[in-house]
C-alpha positions in Angstrom: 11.1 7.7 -13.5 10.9 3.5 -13.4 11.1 2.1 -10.5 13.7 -0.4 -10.3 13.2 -2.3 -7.0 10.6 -2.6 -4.0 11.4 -4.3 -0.7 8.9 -5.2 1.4 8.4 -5.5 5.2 6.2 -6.6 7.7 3.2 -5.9 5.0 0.7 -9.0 5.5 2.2 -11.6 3.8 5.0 -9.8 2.4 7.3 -10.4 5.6 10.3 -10.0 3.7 9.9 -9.7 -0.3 11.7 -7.8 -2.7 11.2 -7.1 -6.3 14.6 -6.6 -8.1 15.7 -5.7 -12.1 12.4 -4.6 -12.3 11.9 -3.9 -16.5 9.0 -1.5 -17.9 6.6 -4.6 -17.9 6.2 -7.0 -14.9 3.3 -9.4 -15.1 2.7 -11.3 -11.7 1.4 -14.4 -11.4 1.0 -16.9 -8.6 -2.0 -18.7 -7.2 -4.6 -17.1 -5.0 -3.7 -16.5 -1.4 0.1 -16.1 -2.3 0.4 -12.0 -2.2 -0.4 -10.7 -5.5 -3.1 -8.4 -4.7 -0.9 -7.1 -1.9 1.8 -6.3 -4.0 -0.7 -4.3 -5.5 -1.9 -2.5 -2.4 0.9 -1.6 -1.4 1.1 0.9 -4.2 -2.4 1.7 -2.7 -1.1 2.5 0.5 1.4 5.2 -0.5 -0.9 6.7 -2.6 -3.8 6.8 0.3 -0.6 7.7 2.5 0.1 10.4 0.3 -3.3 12.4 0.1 -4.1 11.4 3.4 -1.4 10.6 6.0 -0.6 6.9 7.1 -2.7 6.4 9.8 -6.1 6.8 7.5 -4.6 4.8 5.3 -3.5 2.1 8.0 -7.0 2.3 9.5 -8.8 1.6 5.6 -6.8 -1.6 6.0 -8.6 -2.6 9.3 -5.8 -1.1 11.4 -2.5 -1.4 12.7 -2.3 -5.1 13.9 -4.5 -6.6 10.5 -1.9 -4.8 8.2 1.4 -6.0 10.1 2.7 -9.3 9.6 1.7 -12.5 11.8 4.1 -12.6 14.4 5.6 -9.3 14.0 5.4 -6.1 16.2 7.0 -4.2 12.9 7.8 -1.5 11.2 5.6 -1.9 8.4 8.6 -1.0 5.6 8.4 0.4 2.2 11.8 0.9 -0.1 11.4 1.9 -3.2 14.3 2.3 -6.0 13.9 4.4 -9.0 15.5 6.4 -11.2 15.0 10.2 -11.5 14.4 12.5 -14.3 18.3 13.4 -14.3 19.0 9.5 -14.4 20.3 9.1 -10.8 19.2 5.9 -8.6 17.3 7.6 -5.6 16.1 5.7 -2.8 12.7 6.1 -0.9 12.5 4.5 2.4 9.0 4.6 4.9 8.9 2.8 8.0 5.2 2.7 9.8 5.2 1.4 13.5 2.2 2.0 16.2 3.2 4.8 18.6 0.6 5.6 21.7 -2.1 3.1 20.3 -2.3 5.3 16.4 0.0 5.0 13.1 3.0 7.0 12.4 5.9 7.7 10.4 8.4 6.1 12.0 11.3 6.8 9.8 11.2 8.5 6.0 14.0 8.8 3.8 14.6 10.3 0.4 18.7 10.3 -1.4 19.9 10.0 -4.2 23.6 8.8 -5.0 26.2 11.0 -7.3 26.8 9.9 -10.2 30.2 8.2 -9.8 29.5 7.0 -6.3 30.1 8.4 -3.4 28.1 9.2 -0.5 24.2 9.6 -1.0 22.5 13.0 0.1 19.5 12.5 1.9 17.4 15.1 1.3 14.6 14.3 3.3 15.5 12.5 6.8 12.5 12.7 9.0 11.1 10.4 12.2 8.2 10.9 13.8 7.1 13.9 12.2 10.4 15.8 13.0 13.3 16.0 10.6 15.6 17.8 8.0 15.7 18.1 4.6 18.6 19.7 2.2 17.9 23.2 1.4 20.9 23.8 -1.5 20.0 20.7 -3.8 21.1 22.9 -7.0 24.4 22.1 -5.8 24.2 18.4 -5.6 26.3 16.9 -7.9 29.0 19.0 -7.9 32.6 18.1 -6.9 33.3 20.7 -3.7 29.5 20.6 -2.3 28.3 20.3 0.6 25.2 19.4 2.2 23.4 22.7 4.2 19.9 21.3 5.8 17.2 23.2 7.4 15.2 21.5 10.3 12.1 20.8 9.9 8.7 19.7 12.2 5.4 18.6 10.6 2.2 19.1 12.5 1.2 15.2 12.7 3.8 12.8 13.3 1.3 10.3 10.7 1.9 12.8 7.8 4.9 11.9 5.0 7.3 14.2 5.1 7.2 14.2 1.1 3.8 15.4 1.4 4.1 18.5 3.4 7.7 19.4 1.6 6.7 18.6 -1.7 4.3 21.7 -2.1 7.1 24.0 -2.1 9.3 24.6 -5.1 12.5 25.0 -3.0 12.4 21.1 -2.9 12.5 20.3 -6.2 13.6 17.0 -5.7 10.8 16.0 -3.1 8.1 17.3 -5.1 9.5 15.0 -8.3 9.3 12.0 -6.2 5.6 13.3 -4.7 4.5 13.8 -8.1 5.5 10.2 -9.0 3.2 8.8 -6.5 0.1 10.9 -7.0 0.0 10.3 -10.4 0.2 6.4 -10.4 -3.0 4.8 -11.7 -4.4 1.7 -9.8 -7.0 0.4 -11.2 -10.2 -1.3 -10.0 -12.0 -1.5 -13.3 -15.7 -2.2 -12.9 -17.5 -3.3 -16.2 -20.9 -2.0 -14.7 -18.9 1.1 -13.9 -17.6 1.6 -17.7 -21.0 0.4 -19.1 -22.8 3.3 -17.3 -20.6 5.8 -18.1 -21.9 8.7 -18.5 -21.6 11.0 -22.0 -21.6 14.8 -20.1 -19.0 16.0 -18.5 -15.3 16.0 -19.2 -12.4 13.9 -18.0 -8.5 13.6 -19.4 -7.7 10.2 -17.5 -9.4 7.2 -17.1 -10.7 7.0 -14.0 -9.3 4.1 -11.6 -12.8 2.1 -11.7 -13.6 3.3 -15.2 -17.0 4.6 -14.7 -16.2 7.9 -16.9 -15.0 5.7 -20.4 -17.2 7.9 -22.2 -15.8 11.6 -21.4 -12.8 10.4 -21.8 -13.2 9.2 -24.9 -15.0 12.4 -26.2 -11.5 14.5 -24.5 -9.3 12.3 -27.0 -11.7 13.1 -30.1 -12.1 16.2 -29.2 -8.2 17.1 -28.0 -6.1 14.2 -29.3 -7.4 13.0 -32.5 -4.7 11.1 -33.3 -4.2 9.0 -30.5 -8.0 8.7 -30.5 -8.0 6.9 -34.0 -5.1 4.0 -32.9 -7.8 3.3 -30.3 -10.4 2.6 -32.7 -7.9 1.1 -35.2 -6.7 -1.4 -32.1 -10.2 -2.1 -31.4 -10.7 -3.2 -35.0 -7.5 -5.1 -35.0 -8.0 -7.0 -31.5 -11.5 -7.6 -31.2 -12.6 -10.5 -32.9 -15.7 -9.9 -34.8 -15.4 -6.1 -34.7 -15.1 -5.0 -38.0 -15.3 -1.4 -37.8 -15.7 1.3 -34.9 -16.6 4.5 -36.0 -17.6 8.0 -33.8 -20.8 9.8 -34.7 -20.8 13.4 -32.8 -24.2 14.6 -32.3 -26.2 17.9 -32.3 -25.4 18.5 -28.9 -22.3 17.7 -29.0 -22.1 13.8 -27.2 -19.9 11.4 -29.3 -22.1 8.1 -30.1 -19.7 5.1 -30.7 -21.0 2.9 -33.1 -19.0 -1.2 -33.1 -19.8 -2.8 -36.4 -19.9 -6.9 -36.1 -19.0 -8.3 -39.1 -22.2 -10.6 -38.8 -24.6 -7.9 -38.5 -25.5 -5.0 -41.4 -26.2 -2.4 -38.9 -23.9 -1.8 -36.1 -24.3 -1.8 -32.2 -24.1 1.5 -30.2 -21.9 1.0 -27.3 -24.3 0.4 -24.6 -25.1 -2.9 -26.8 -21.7 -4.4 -27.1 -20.3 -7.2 -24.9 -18.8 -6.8 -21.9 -15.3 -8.0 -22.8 -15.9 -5.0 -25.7 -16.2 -2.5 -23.2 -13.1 -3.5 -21.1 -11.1 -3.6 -24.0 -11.7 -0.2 -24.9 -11.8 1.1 -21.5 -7.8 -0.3 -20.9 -7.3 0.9 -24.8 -8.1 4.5 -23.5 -6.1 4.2 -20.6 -2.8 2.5 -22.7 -3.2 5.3 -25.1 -3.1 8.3 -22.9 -1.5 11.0 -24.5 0.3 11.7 -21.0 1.2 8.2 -19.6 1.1 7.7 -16.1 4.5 6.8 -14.4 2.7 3.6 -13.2 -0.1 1.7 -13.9 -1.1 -1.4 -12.0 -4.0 -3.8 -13.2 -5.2 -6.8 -11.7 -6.7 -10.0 -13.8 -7.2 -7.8 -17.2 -8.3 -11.0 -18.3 -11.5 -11.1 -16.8 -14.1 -10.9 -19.8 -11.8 -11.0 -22.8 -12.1 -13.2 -25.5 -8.6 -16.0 -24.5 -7.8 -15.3 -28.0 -7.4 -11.0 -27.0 -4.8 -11.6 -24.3 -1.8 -12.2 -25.7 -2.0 -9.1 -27.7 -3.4 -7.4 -24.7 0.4 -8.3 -23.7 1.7 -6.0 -26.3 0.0 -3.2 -25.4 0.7 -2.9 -22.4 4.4 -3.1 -23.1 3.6 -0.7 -25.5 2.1 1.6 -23.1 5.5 0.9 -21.2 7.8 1.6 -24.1 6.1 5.0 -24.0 7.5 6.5 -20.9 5.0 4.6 -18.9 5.6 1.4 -16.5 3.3 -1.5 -15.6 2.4 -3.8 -12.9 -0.4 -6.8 -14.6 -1.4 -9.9 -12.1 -2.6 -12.5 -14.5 -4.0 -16.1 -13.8 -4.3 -16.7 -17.6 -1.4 -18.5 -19.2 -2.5 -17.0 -22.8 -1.8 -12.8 -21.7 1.4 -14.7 -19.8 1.9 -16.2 -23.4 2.7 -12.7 -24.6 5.5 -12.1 -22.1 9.1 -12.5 -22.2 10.6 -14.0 -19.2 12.7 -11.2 -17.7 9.2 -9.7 -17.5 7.9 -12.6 -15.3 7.4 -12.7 -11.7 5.6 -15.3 -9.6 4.6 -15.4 -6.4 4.3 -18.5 -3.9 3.4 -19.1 0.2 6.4 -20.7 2.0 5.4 -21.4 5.9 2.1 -18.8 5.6 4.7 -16.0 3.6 5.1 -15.0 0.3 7.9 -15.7 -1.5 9.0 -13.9 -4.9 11.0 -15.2 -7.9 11.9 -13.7 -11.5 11.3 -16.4 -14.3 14.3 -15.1 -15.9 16.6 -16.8 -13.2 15.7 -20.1 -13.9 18.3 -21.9 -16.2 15.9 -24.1 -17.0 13.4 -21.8 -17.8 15.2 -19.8 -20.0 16.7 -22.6 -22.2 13.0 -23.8 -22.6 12.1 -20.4 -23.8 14.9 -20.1 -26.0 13.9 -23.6 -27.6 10.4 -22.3 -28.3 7.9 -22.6 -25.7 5.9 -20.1 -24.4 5.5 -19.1 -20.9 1.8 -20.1 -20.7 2.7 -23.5 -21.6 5.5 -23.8 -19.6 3.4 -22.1 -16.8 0.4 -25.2 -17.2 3.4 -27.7 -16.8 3.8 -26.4 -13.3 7.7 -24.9 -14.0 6.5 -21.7 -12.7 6.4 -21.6 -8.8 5.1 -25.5 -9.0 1.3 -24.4 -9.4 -1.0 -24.9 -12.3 -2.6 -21.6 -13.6 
């Protein structure tokens, strides 16, 4: 279920900034100040929206008037296009405004459009905590149907709609699109976290600040074998001076990783490896999950790898992508940006205190300079991208 477009409103600096054509990949660049990490937390905020309700997740954002945009009394609006497990383009709309001095759902929509046009069904129209949603959805698509809807009244006008629908199985379609959300992975990967990992317990997913690396590489030894030996061979193949990773199982039952350094005759356990060693096989467990995430979303992966690492840090994330997965990868280095095609390019810039949004691809320019041979790194240190220097 990729998404194919965000529009954002009234969200800090994103006044007015939409993400079209958006392909498996998108790596964001831009200099500091100019939105990226909002972009991010945006994805943040439905997900706190979502297991919370939208004032809590307004008021972890210092409240109502620090999330709006300067200037602006709002809604705070969220659109989000994707497509669906059948294929059709649905639409998610969430408008936040301030009602009686607190945060609530001003208006939430979910449709989807027939295939061959025609009008879209909304199957979830709600404002203010009061609404409808359609209650014969096994007949959408279908030439003669039409719509039967069921009113419906939440018990907090802050809570999504999608939320309190989504639980029951009557709304297939609602709980698809809630299950898209709760399962995207942001992540906030702390080396300290990953390096302190500890060995007991047991965990499927990487965790979003990383700090359980070692479970979850004993669930994939243990449980998926196979996905946990590309890890090892990637980490062998991308790490410079890594010459070998092997896992030792103990007597009770912990899985030692051992890194060998081609330098070195005896090898390093992993408490004794480099940071940048760590990180890369903390975001190689999470790129080979054996049950991708819908959407991942990683800021600066750059941060403690080896220059030489990034490009091919690239690939695997468009890997990952190629999967079934989708990713979202802020960058300020032009050598991960070198492993990036141009329609995968977006960067970000401030015009009169607001972000602004462009896709590299739409650049004639551009694109017969990356047809001639340059990369976008390069291109991207000539200031061609946005008119800053990475």
């Amino acid at each position: 279920m990729p998404i194919e477009q965000i529009w954002i409103k009234n969200y800090r600096a994103l006044q007015d900034v939409k993400l079209t054509n958006l392909p498996r990949l998108a790596v964001v660049i831009g200099a500091n100040g100019t939105g990226k990490s909002t972009l991010f937390d945006v994805f943040s905020f439905l997900k706190d929206a979502l297991a919370g309700n939208v004032a809590s997740a307004v008021a972890k954002r210092g409240g109502f008037k620090e999330l709006v945009s300067r200037g602006s009394e709002g809604p705070i609006g969220i659109t989000v296009k994707f497509r669906e497990s059948s294929g059709r383009l649905a639409t998610y709309l969430l408008e936040v405004a301030e009602t009686g001095g607190r945060p609530v759902v001003r208006h939430e929509v979910l449709r989807y459009r027939r295939f061959g046009g025609g009008r879209a069904w909304h199957f979830v129209d709600f404002r203010e905590g009061s609404g409808n949603a359609i209650t014969n959805e096994s007949m959408y698509g279908t030439s003669d149907a039409r719509e039967e809807r069921r009113e419906h009244k939440l018990d907090d006008p802050a809570t999504l709609a999608i939320k309190g629908l989504g639980q029951f199985q009557e709304f297939r379609v609602v709980s698809e699109f809630r299950s898209l959300i709760d399962n995207w992975h942001i992540s906030n990967l702390h080396i300290a976290d990953a390096r302190s990992s500890s060995e007991v317990g047991y965990a499927e997913h990487l965790s979003t600040s990383g700090e359980n690396v070692a479970q979850v590489a004993q669930y994939l030894y243990e449980h998926h074998p196979e996905h946990f030996q590309r890890v090892l061979r990637a980490m062998r193949d991308r790490v410079p001076g890594v010459a070998a990773v092997d896992a030792k199982p103990t007597e009770d039952g912990r899985l030692v990783l051992r890194f060998q350094d081609g330098s070195f005759k005896d090898p390093f356990v992993a408490r004794h490896v480099s940071d940048g060693t760590i990180k890369m096989f903390a975001y190689l467990l999470l790129l080979h999950d054996p049950n991708p995430h819908p959407l991942i979303a990683v800021e600066e992966p750059e941060n403690q790898l080896y220059h030489d690492l990034l490009s091919l840090l690239t690939e695997e994330f468009r890997d990952y992508a190629r999967r079934g997965g989708q990713a979202f990868v802020s960058t300020h280095s032009p050598d991960f940006l070198n492993g990036a095609e141009l329609n995968e390019i977006y960067w970000f810039e401030k015009v009169d205190g607001f972000s602004r949004v462009r896709q590299a691809k739409d650049s004639e320019l551009l694109c017969d300079l990356y047809d001639g041979g340059d990369l976008p790194g390069a291109l991207w240190r000539q200031r061609l991208l946005g008119g800053e220097a990475p």
